[in-house]
MIDOSE-1310 file (N, C-alpha, C; in nm, 2 decimals, decimal comma, always signed):
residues 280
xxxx	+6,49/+19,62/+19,62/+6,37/+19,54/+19,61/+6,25/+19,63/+19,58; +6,15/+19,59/+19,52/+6,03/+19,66/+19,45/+5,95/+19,67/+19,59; +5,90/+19,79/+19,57/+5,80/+19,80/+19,70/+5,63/+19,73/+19,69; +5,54/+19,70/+19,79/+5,48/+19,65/+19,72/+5,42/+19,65/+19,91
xxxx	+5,23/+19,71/+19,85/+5,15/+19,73/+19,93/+5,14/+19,66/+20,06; +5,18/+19,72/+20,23/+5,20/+19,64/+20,26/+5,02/+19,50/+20,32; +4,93/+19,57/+20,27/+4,84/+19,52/+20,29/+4,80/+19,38/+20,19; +4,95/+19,35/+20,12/+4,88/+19,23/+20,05/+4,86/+19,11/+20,07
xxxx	+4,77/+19,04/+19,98/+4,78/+18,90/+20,06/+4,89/+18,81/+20,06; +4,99/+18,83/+19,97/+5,10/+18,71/+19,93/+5,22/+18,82/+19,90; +5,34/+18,81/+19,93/+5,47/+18,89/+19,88/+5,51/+18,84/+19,76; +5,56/+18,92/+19,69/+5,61/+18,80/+19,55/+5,74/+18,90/+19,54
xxxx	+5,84/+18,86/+19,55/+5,95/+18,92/+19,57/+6,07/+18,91/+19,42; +6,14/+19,03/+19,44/+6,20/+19,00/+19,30/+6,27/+18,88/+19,26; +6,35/+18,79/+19,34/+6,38/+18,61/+19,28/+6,28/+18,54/+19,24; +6,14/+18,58/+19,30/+6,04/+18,48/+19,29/+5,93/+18,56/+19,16
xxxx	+5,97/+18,64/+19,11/+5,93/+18,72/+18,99/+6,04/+18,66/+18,87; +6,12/+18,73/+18,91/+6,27/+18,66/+18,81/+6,23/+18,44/+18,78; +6,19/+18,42/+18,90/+6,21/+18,30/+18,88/+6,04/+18,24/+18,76; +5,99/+18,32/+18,78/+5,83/+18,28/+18,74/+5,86/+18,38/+18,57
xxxx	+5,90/+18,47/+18,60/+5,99/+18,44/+18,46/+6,04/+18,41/+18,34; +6,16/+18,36/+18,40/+6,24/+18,25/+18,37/+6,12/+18,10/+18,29; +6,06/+18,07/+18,38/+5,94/+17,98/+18,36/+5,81/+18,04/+18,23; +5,79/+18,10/+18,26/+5,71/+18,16/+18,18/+5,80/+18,17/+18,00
xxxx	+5,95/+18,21/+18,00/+5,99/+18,23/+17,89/+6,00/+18,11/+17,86; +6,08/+18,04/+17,95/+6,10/+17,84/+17,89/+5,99/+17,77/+17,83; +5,86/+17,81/+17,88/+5,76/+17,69/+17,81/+5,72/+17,78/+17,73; +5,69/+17,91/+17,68/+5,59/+17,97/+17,63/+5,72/+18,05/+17,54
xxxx	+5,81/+18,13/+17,56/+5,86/+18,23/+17,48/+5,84/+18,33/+17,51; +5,73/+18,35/+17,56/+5,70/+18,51/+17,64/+5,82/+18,58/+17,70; +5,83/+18,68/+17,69/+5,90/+18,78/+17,79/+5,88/+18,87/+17,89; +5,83/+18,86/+17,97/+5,79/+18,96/+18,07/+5,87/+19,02/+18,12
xxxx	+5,87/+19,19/+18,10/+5,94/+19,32/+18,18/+5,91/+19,32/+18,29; +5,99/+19,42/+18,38/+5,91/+19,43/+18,44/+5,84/+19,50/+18,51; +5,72/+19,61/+18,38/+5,62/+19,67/+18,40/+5,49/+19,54/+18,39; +5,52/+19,46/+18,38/+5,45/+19,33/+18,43/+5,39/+19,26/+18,49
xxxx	+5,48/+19,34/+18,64/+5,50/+19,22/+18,76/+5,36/+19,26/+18,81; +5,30/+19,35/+18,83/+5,13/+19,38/+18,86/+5,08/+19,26/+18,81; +5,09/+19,26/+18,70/+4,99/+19,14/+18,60/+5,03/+19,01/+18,65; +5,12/+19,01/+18,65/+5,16/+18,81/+18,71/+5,11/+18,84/+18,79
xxxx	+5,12/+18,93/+18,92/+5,07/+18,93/+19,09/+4,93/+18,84/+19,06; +4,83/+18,98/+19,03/+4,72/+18,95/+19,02/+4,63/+18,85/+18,89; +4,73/+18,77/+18,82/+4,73/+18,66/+18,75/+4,68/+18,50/+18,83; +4,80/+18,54/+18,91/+4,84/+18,42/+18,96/+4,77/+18,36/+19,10
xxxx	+4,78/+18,53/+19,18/+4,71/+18,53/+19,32/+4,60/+18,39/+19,33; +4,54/+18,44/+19,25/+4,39/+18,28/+19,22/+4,44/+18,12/+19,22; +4,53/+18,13/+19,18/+4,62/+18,02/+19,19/+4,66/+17,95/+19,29; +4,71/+18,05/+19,38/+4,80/+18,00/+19,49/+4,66/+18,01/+19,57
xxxx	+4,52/+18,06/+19,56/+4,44/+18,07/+19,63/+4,38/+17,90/+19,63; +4,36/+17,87/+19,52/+4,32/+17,76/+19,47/+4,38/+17,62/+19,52; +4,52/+17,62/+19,55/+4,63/+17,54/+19,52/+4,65/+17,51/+19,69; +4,58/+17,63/+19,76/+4,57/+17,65/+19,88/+4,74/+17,65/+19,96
xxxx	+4,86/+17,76/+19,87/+4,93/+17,75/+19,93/+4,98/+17,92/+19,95; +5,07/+17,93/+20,06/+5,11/+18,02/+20,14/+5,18/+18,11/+20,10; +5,22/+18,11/+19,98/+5,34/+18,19/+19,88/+5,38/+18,16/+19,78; +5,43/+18,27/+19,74/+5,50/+18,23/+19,56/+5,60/+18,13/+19,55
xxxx	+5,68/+18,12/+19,69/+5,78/+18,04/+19,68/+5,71/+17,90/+19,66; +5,65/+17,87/+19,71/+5,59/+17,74/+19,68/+5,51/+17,71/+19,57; +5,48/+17,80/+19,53/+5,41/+17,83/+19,39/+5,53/+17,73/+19,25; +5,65/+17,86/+19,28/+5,77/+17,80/+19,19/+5,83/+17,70/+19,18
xxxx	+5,81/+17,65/+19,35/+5,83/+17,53/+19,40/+5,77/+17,41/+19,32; +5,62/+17,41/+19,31/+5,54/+17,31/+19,26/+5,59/+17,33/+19,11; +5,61/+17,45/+19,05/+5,59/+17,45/+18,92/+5,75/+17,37/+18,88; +5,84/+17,40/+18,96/+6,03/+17,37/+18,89/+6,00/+17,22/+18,91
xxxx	+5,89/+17,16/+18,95/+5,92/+17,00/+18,98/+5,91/+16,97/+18,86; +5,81/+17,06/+18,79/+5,78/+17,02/+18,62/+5,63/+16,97/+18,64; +5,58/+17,01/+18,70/+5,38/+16,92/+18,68/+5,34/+16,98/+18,57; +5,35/+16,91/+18,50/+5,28/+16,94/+18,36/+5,15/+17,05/+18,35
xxxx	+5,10/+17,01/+18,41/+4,93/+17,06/+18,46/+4,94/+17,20/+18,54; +5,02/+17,22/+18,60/+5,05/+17,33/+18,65/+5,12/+17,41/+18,58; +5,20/+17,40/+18,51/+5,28/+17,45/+18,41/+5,16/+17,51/+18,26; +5,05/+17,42/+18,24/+4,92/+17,48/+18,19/+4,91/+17,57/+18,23
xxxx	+4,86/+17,56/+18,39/+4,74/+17,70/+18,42/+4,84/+17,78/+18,44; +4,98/+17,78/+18,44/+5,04/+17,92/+18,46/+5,04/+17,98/+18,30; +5,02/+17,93/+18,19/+5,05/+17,95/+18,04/+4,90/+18,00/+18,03; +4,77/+17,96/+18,10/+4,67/+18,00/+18,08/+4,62/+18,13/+18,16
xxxx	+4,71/+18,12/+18,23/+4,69/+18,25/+18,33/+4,77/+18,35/+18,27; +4,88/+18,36/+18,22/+4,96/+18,48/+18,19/+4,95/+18,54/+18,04; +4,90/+18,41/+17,95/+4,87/+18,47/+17,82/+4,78/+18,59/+17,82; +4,72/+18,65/+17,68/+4,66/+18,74/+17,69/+4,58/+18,74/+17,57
xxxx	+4,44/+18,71/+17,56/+4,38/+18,69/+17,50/+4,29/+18,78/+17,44; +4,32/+18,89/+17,37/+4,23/+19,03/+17,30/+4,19/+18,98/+17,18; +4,08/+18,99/+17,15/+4,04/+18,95/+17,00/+3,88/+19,00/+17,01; +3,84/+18,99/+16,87/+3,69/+18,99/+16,83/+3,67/+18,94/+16,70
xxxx	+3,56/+18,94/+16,62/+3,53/+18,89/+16,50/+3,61/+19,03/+16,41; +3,67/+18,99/+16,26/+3,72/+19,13/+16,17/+3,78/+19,20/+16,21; +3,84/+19,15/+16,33/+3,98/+19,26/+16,42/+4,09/+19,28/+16,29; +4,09/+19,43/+16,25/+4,19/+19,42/+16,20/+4,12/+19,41/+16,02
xxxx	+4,03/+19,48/+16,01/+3,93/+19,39/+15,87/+3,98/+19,45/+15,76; +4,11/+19,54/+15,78/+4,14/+19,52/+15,63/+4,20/+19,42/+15,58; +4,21/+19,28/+15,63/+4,29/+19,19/+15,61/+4,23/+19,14/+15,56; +4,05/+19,09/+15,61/+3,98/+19,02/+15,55/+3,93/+19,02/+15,46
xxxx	+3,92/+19,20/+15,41/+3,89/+19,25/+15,29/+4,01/+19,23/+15,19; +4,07/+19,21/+15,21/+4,24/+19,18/+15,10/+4,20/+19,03/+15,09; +4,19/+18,94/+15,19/+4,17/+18,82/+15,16/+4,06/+18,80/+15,04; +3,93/+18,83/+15,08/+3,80/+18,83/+14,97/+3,88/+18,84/+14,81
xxxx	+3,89/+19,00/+14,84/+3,91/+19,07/+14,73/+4,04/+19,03/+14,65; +4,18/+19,01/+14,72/+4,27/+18,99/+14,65/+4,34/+18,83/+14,64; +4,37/+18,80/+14,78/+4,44/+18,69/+14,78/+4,33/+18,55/+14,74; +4,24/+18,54/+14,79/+4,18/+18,41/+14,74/+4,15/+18,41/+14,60
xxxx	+4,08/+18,48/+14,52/+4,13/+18,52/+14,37/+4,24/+18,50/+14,35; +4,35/+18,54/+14,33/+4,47/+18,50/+14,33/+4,50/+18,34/+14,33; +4,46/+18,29/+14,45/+4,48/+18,18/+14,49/+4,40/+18,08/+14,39; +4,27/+18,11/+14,35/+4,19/+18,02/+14,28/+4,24/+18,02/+14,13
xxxx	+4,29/+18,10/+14,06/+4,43/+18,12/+13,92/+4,53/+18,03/+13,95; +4,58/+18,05/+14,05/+4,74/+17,98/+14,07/+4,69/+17,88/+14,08; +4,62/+17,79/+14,17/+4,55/+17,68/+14,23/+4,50/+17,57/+14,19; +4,46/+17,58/+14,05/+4,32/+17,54/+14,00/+4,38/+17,46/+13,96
xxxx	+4,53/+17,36/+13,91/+4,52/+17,21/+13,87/+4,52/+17,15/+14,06; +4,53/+17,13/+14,11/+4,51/+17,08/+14,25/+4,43/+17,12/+14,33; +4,37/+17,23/+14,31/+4,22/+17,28/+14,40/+4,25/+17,27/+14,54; +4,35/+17,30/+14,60/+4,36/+17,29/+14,79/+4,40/+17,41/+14,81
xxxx	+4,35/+17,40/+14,91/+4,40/+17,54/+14,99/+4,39/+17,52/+15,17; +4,49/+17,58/+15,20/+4,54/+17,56/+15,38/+4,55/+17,70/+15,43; +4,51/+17,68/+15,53/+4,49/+17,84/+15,63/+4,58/+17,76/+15,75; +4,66/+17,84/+15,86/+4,67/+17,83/+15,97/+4,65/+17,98/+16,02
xxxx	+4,56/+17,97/+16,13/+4,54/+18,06/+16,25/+4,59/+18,02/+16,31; +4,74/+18,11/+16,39/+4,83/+18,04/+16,49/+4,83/+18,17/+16,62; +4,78/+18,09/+16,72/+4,68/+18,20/+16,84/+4,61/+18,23/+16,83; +4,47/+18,13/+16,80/+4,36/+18,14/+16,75/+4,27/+18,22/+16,90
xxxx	+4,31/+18,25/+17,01/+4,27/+18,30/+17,15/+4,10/+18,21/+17,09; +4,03/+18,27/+17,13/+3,85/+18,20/+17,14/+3,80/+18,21/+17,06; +3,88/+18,20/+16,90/+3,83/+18,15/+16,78/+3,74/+18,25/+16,72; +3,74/+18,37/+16,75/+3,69/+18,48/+16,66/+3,75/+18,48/+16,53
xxxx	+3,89/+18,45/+16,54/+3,96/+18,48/+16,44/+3,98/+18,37/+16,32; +3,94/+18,24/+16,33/+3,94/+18,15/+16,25/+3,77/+18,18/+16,20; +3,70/+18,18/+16,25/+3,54/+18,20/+16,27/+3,52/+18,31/+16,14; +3,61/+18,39/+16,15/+3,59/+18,50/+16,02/+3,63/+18,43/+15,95
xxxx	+3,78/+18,43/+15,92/+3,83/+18,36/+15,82/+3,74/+18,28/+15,72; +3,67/+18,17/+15,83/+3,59/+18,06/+15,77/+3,46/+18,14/+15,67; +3,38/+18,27/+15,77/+3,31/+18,33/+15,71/+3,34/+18,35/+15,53; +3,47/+18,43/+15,51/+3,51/+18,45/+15,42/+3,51/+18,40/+15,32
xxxx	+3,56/+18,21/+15,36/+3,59/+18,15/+15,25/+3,44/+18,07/+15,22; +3,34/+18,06/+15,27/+3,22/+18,03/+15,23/+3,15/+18,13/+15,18; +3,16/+18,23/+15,19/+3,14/+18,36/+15,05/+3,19/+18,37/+14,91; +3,30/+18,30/+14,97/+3,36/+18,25/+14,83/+3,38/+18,16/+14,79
xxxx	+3,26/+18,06/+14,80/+3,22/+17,93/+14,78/+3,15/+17,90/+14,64; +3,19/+18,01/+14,56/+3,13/+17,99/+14,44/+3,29/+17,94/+14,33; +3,35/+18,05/+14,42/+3,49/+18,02/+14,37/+3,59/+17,94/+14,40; +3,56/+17,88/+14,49/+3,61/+17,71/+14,56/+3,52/+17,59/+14,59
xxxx	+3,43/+17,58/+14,47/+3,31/+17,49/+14,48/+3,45/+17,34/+14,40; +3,40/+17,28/+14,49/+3,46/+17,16/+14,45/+3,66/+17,11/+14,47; +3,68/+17,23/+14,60/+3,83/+17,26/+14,63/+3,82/+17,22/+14,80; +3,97/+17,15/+14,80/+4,00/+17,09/+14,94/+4,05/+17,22/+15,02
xxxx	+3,94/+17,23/+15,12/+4,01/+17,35/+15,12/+4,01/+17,32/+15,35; +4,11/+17,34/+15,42/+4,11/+17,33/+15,53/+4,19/+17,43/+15,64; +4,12/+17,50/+15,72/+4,21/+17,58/+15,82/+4,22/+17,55/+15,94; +4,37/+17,54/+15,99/+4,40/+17,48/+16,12/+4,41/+17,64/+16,22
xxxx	+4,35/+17,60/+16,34/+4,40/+17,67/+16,44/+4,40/+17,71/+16,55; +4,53/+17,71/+16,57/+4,61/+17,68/+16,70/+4,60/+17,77/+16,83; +4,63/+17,70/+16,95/+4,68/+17,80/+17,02/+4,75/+17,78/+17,16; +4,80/+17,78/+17,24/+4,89/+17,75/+17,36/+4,77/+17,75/+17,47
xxxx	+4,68/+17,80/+17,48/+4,59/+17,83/+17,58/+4,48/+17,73/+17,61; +4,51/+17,65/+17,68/+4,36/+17,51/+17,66/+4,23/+17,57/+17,69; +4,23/+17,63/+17,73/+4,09/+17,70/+17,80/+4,02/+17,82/+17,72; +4,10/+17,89/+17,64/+4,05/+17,95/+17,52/+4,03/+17,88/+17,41
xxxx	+4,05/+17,75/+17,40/+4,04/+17,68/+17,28/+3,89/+17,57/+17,31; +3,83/+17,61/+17,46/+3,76/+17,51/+17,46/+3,65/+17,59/+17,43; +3,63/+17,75/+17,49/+3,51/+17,85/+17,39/+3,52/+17,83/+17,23; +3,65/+17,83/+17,19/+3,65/+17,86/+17,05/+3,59/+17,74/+16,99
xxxx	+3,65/+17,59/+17,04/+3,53/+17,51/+16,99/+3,36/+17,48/+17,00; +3,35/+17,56/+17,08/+3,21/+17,55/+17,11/+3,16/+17,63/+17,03; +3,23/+17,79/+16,98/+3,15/+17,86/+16,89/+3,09/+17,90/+16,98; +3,04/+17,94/+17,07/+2,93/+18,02/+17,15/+3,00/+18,15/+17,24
xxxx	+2,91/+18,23/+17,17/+2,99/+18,36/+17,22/+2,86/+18,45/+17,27; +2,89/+18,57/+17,34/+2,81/+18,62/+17,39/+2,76/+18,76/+17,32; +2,63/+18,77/+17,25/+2,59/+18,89/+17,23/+2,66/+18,99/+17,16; +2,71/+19,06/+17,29/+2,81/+19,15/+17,29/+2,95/+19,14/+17,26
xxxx	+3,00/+19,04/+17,18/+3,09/+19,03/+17,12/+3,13/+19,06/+16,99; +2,96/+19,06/+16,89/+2,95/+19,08/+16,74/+2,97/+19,19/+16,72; +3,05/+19,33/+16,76/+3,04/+19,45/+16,72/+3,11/+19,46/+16,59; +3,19/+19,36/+16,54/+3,26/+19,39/+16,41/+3,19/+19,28/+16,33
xxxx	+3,07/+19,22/+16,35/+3,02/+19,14/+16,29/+2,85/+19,22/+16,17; +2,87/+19,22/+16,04/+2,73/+19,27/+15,99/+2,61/+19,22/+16,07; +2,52/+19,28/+16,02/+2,38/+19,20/+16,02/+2,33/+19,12/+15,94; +2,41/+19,11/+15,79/+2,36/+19,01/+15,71/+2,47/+18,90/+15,77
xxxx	+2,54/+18,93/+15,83/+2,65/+18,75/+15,84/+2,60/+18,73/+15,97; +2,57/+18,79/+16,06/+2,47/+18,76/+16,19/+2,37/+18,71/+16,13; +2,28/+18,78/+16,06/+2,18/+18,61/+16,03/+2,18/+18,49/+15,97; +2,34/+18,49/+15,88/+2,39/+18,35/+15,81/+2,49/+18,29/+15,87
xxxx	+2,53/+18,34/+15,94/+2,65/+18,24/+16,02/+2,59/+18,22/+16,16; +2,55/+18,28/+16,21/+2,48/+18,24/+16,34/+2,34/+18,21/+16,41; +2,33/+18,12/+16,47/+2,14/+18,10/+16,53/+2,19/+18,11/+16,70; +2,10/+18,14/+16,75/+2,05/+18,14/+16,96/+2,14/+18,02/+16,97
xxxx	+2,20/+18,06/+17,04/+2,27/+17,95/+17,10/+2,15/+17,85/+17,23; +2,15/+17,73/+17,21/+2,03/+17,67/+17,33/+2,03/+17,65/+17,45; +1,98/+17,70/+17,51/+1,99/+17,74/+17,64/+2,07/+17,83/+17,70; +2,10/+17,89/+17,62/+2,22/+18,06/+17,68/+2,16/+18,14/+17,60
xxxx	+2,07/+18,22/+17,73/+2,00/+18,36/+17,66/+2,13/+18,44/+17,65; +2,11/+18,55/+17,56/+2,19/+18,61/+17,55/+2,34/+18,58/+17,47; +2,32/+18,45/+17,39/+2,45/+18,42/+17,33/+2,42/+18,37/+17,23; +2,53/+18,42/+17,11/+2,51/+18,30/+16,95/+2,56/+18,21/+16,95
xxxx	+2,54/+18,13/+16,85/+2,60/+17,98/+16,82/+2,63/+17,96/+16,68; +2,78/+17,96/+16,67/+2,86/+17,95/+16,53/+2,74/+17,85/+16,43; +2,71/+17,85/+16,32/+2,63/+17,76/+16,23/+2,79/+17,67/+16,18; +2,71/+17,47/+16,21/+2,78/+17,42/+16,15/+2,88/+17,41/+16,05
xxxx	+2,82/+17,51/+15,97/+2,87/+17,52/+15,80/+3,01/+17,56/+15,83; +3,01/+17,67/+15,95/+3,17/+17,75/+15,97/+3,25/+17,66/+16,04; +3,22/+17,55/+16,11/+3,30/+17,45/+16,19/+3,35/+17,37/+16,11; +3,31/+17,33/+16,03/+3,33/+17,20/+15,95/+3,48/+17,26/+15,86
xxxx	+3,52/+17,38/+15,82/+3,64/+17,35/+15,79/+3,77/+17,37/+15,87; +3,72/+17,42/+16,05/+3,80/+17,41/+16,12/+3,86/+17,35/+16,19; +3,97/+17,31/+16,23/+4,02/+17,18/+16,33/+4,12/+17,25/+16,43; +4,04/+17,27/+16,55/+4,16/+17,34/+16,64/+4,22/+17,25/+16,77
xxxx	+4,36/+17,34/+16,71/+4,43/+17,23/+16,80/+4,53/+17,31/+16,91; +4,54/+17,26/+17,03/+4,63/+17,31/+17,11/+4,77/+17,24/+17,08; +4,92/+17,42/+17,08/+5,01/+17,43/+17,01/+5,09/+17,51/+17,10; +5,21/+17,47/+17,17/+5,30/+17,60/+17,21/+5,39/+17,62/+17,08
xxxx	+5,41/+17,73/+17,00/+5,49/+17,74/+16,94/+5,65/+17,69/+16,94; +5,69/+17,68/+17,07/+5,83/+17,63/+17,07/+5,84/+17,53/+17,09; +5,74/+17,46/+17,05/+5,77/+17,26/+17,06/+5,75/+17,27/+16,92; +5,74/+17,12/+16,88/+5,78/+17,04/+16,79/+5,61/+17,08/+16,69
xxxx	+5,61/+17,14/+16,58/+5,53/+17,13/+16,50/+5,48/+17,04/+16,39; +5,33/+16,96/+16,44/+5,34/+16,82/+16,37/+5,26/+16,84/+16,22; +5,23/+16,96/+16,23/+5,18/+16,99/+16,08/+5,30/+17,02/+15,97; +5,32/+16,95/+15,83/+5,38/+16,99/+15,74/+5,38/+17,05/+15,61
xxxx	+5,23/+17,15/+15,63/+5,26/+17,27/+15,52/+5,22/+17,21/+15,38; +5,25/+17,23/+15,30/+5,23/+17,39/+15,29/+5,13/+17,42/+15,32; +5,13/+17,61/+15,41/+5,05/+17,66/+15,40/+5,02/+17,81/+15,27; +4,88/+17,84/+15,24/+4,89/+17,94/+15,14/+4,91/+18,05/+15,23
xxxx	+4,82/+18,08/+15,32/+4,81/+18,15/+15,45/+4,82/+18,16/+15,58; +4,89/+18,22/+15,65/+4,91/+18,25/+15,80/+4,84/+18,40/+15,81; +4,76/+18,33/+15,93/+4,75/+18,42/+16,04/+4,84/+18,45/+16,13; +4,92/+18,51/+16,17/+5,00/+18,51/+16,34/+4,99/+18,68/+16,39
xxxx	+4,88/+18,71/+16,39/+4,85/+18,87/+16,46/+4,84/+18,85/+16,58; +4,91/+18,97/+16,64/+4,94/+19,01/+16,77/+5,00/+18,90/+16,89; +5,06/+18,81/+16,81/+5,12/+18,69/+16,89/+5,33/+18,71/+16,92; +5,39/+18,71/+16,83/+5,47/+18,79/+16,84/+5,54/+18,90/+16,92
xxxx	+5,45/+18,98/+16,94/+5,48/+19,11/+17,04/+5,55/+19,05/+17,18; +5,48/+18,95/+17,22/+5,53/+18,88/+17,36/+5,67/+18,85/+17,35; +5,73/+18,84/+17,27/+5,82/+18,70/+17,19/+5,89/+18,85/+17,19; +6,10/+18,80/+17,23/+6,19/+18,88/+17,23/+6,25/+18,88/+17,05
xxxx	+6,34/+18,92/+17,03/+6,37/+18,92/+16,87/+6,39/+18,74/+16,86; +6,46/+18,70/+16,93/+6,56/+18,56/+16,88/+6,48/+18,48/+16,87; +6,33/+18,46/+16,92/+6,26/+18,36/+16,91/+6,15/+18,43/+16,83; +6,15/+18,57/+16,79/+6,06/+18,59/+16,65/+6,12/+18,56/+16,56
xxxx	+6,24/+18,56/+16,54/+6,35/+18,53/+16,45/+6,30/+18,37/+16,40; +6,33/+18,26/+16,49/+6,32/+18,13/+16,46/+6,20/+18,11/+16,45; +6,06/+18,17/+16,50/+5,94/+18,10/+16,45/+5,92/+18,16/+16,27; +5,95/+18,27/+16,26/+5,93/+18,34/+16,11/+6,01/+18,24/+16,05
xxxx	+6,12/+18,16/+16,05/+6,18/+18,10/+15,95/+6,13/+17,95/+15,98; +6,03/+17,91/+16,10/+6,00/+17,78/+16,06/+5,88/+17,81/+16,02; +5,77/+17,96/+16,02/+5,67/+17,92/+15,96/+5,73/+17,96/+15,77; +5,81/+18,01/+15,72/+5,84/+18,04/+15,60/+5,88/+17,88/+15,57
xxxx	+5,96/+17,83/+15,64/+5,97/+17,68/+15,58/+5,85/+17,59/+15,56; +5,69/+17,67/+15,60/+5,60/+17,57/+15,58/+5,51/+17,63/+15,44; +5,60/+17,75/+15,39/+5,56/+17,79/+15,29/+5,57/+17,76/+15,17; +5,53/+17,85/+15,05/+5,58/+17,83/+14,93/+5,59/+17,95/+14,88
xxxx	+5,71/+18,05/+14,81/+5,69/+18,15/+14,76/+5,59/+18,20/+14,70; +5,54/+18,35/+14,77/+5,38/+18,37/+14,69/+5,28/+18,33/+14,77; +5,36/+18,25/+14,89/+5,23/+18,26/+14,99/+5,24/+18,37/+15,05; +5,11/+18,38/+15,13/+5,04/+18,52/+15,21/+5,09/+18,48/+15,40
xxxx	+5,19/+18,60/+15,47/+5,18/+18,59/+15,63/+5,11/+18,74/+15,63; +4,96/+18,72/+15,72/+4,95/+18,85/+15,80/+4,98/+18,84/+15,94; +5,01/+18,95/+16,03/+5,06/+18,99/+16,10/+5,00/+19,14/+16,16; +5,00/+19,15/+16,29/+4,92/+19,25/+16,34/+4,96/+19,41/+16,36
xxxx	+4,89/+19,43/+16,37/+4,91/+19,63/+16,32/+5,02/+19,68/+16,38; +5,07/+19,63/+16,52/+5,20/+19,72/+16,56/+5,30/+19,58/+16,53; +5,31/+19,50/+16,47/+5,44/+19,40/+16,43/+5,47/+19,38/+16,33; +5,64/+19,40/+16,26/+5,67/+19,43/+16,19/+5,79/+19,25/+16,19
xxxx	+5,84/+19,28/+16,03/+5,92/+19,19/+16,04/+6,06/+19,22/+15,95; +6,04/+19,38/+16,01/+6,22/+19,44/+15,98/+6,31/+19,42/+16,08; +6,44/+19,37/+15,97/+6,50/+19,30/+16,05/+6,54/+19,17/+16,17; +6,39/+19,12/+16,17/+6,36/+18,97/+16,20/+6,39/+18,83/+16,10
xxxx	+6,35/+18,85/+15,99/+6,35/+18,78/+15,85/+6,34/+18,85/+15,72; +6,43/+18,75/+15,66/+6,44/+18,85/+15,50/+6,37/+18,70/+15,40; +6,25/+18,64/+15,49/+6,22/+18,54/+15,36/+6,06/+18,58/+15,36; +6,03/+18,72/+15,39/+5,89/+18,77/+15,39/+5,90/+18,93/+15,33
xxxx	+5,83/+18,93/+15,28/+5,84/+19,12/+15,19/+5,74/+19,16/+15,22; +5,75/+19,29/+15,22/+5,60/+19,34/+15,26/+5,53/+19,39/+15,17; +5,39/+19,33/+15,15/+5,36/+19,38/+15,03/+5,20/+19,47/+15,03; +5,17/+19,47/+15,16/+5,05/+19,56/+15,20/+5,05/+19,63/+15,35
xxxx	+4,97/+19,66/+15,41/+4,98/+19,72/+15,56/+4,97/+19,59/+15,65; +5,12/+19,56/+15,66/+5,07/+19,41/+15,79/+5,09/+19,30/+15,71; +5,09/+19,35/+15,54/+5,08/+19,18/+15,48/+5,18/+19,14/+15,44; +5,26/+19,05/+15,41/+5,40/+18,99/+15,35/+5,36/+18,86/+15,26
xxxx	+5,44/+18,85/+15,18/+5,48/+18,71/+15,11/+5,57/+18,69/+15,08; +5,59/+18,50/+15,11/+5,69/+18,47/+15,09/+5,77/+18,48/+14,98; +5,93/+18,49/+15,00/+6,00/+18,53/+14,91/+6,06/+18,41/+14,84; +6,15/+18,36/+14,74/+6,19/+18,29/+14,67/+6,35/+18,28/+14,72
C-alpha cells in the first residue's frame, strides 16, 4: 500500500485510486499512472469537501451510481488545461503562409473551409486560429468559412465563450493584434475582450471524444495538440482513424510538439514538425 502523510485530511487508498481510475479512463480515455495519484488527491479533495462527504469511498460510491453531473466535475477536475494564445506558433505561421494558400487554389469552385479545434481548453486556441483567418480575409472574401471547437471540459468552455481573458495571458499575442482583436473587457479591470469579428466564426461545443461524434466533416484542418498524450495507444489509435474519416486526402492534422503518430495510424504522413496530411 502507498504511504501517504499521516496528517491528511481524507485516505485515498490504492482500490479507491484504481477505482477512480478505472472511471476516469471509461468516460474520458485518460490514463492515469500512477505518478498521478498526488494530482487526483489534491484534484478531488475540493470535492469531497464540497459534497460534504467523509471519504473517497463514498466519493466512488456517488460517482459508480452514474450521476451524470458528478461524473462532469470529476472530468473537469482531472483534465488539464495548459494553453495560451500562438502556443506552438510555428503552426500558425505554416497555416498563414502555406496551408490556407493552398487551400484557397484547391478550394475556389466551392469556397468553404472547416477548422475543428478539438480541446479547445479556454479558447486561446481557436481565438488565434480565427485571428489568422481574418488576416486572410482578403483571400477568403466571399468563402463559407467555419471553425468548430470542442472540448470535454464545461467549465473551460464557458471562459472560452466569453473571450475574456486576463491581461497576463497575451504574452504570445503582438501588439498590433492586441489592438485589432481586442478592447477592455467592461467591468474587469485588468482583462481583454475577444472583438466580435473573432467570435462570429466560432461555435463551441462541449465534446468527450469517446462518444458519438455529431459533426460530419469534411474537415480541411484539425487541431488536436497536446490532447492525445493522456490517451493510451488503443484509443489514440481509434480517435486518429475517426478523425481521418472526417477527412479528405490533402487535408491538414496538427498535433502537439511531444506527439507523434508513429505507429498509431498510417492514414496521416508527416509532412512538417507536428504537421501531417491525410493520405489517400
Amino acid at each position: 500500500m502507498s504511504a501517504q502523510p499521516a496528517d491528511r485530511e481524507f485516505h485515498l487508498s490504492d482500490s479507491e485510486f484504481d477505482r477512480l481510475r478505472r472511471l476516469v479512463h471509461e468516460h474520458t480515455g485518460i490514463a492515469l499512472s500512477n505518478s498521478k495519484r498526488e494530482l487526483v488527491y489534491g484534484r478531488l479533495v475540493r470535492r469531497l469537501r464540497g459534497l460534504g462527504l467523509e471519504s473517497f469511498s463514498e466519493y466512488c460510491q456517488l460517482l459508480e451510481t452514474g450521476r451524470g453531473d458528478e461524473l462532469q466535475e470529476l472530468t473537469n477536475a482531472i483534465t488539464t488545461n495548459l494553453t495560451s494564445f500562438f502556443r506552438e506558433n510555428h503552426h500558425f505561421e505554416q497555416l498563414a503562409s502555406e496551408v490556407l494558400p493552398h487551400i484557397v487554389r484547391t478550394h475556389a469552385a466551392n469556397r468553404r473551409l472547416r477548422i475543428w479545434s478539438a480541446g479547445c481548453s479556454t479558447g486561446e486556441e481557436p481565438y488565434s486560429l480565427s485571428m489568422v483567418l481574418r488576416e486572410a480575409a482578403d483571400q477568403l472574401r466571399n468563402w463559407d468559412v467555419k471553425l468548430l471547437a470542442t472540448d470535454i471540459d464545461s467549465k473551460v468552455l464557458t471562459t472560452a465563450s466569453s473571450g475574456v481573458y486576463r491581461e497576463d495571458r497575451f504574452q504570445g499575442v503582438s501588439p498590433q493584434r492586441l489592438q485589432r482583436w481586442f478592447t477592455p473587457a467592461v467591468g474587469q479591470a485588468g482583462h481583454l475582450a475577444v472583438r466580435d469579428e473573432l467570435k462570429s466564426v466560432i461555435s463551441f461545443k462541449q465534446l468527450n471524444l469517446l462518444d458519438d461524434w455529431p459533426m460530419r466533416g469534411p474537415f480541411d484542418i484539425i487541431f488536436c495538440r497536446n490532447v492525445v498524450i493522456y490517451f493510451d495507444k488503443d484509443t489514440q489509435r481509434t480517435l486518429f482513424d475517426r478523425m481521418a474519416a472526417l477527412q479528405t486526402p490533402g487535408s491538414w492534422l496538427f498535433v502537439g510538439h511531444s506527439e507523434n503518430l508513429f505507429s498509431i495510424t498510417s492514414r496521416y504522413k508527416l509532412t512538417a514538425r507536428t504537421v501531417y496530411r491525410r493520405v489517400d
